[in-house]
N, C-alpha and C positions, 0 to 999 in steps of 0.2 A: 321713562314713559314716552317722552319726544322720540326715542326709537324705533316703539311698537310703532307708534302713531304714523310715521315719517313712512314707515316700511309698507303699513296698512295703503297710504296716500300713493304709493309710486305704483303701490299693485295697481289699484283703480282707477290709476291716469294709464298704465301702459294698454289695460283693455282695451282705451279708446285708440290708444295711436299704432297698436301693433298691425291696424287692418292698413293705416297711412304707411307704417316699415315696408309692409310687405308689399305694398305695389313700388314704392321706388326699387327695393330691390329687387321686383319682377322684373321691371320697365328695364334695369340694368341689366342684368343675365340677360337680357331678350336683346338689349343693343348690343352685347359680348360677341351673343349666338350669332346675330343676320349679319355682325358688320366680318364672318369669316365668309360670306358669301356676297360683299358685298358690287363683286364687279358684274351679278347679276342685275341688269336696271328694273325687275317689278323689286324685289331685293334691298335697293338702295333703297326705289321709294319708301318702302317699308321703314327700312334704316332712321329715314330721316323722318318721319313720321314718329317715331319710339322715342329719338333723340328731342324731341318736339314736345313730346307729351313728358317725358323726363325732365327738361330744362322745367313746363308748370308747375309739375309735382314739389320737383325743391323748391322751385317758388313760393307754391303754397304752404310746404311743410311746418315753414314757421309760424304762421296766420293760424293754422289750424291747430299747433301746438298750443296756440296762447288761448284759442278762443274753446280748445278742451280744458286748458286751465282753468279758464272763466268758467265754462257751465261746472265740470267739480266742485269750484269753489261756491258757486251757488246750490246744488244740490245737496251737497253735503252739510253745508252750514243753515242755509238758512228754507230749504224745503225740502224731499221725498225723504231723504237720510235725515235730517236736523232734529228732529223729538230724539232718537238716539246716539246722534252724535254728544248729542249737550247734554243726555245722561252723562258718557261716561264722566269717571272721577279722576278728571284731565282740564289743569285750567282752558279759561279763554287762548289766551295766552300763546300756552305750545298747539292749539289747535291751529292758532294762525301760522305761527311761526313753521310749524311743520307744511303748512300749504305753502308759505314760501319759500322753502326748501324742496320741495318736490317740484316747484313749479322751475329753479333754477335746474337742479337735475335731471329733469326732463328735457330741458333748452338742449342739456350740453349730450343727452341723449338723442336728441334728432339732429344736433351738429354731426355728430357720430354718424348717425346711420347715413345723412348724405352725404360724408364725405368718403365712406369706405363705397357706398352706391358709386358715388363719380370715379371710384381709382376702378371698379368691375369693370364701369363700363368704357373707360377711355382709358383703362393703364396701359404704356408702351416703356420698351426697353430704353433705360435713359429718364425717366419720368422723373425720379425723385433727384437724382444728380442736377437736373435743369432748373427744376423749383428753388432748391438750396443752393444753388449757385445767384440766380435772381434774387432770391430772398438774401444772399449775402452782400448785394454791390448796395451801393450809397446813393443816396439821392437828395439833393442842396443841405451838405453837411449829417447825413444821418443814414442806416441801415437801414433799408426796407422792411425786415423781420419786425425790429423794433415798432415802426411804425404800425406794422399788420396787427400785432401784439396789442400795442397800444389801443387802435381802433376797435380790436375784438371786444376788450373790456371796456368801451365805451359806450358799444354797442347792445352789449350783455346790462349793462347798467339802465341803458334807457329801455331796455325792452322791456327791462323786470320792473323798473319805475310806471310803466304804461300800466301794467298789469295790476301792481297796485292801487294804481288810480281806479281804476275798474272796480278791485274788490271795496275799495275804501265806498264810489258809488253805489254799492250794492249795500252794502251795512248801512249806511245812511238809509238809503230805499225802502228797507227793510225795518228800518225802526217806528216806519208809518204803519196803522192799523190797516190802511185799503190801500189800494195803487199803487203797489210796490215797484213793479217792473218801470213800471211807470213814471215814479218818484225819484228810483235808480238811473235810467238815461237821462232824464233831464239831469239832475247831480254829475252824469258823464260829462254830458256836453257841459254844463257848467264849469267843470274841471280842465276838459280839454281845453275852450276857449282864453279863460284863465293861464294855464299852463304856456299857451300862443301868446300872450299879452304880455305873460313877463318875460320871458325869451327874448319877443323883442325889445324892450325895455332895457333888456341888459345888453343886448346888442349896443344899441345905442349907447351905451352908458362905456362898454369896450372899446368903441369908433371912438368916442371923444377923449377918452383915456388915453388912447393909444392909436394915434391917425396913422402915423408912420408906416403902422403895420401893413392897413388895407392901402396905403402906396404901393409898400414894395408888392403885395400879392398881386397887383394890377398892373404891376411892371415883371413881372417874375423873377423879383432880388430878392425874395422871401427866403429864410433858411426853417426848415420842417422841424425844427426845435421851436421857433415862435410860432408854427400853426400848433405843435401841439401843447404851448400853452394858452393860445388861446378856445382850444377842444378842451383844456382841462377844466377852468372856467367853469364853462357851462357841463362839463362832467361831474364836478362839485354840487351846481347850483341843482343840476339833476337827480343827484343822491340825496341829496335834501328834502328835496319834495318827495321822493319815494318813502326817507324815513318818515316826513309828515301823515305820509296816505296808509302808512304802516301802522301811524298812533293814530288815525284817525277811525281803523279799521278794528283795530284795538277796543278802543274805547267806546264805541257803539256796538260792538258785540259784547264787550262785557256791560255797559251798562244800561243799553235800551234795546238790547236785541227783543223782537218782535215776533213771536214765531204764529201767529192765532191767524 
């Protein structure tokens, strides 16, 4: 049943984001096309103007990815879809659990589309040989790959944690009779400021643990093995609270969900 569910979930996230695919990879075909004319100067301007509006666009892609995550995740569950959603005979459960899986491949679906957008629009002969060579040299003791790697899943980890945080404020929101919306952002910012409070808490708690470290990063004797474990850390402490926001999303959908 998590199949159907998962499959149902990606159709009706891609609705919303196929109309965001399709302008970056306008905006790119469009910087392909001008930049074969580009020693015309009205031409260029144009050029750079596409390039301009392209650099927002992936900017945005992610923001907007998350924040269609977020309204799905509220419409479906808890208002316009929710009397039929929570018929079917599908626990709480995989209903969550499939929005967090659609919501991670979708992430890796608009990673997708802006990076094959970036090769349309800037691919040159030699492109990927230059990459893979960068990406192969070392840098204080470590391959760069490894580190891009490492950062991506750290990255992918705190995004999907944010997200969570989110839904988990809405299921709380939501188990109120009135003010829902209402009941849900304050529970954000409570979360969020929270979330700020122990970060640095644990900072501190890493400084004193370990001063030596923020020496050598301030002399740059640092080797990129003790930055990333001090990213992993807080990479840990970060998947933790997402599992929390995951049970806490849980458990007020199944047992105070509010739907009146």
């Amino acid at each position: 049943m998590l199949g159907k569910v998962l499959k149902y979930d990606i159709k009706a996230l891609s609705r919303y984001l196929i109309p965001l695919y399709a302008v970056i990879l306008g905006l790119s075909l469009m910087i392909r096309f001008l930049s074969l004319f580009d020693d015309v100067s009205i031409i260029a301007i144009v050029l750079g103007l596409m390039i301009l509006a392209l650099v927002f666009a992936v900017g945005f892609s992610f923001l907007l990815t998350g924040i269609f995550n977020i309204k799905y995740y509220l419409e479906n569950l808890f208002k316009d879809e929710a009397y039929l959603t929570h018929t079917l005979p599908v626990k709480k459960g995989t209903l969550l659990l499939s929005k967090v899986l659609a919501c991670v491949i979708i992430i890796i679906m608009t990673f997708i589309c802006v990076l094959f957008s970036l090769l349309i629009a800037f691919y040159k002969e030699g492109f990927f040989s230059e990459i893979f060579k960068i990406l192969g040299e070392s840098y204080a003791g470590m391959e760069i790959y490894k580190f891009v790697l490492y950062m991506g899943i750290y990255g992918i980890i705190g995004y999907l944690t944010t997200i969570l945080m989110v839904y988990a404020a809405i299921s709380i929101g939501h188990s109120k009779s009135s003010n829902k919306i209402v009941s849900s952002v304050i529970w954000g910012l409570i979360f969020y400021f929270g979330i700020e409070f122990l970060n640095l808490g644990l900072l501190f708690i890493v400084m004193a643990a370990e001063p030596s470290f923020i020496m050598n990063l301030e002399n740059n004797t640092f080797m990129m093995s003790d930055l990333l474990n001090f990213f992993t850390i807080f990479m840990v402490f970060i998947a933790i609270l997402g599992g929390i926001f995951y049970y806490i999303s849980y458990r007020f959908m199944n047992k105070r969900l509010n739907l009146e």
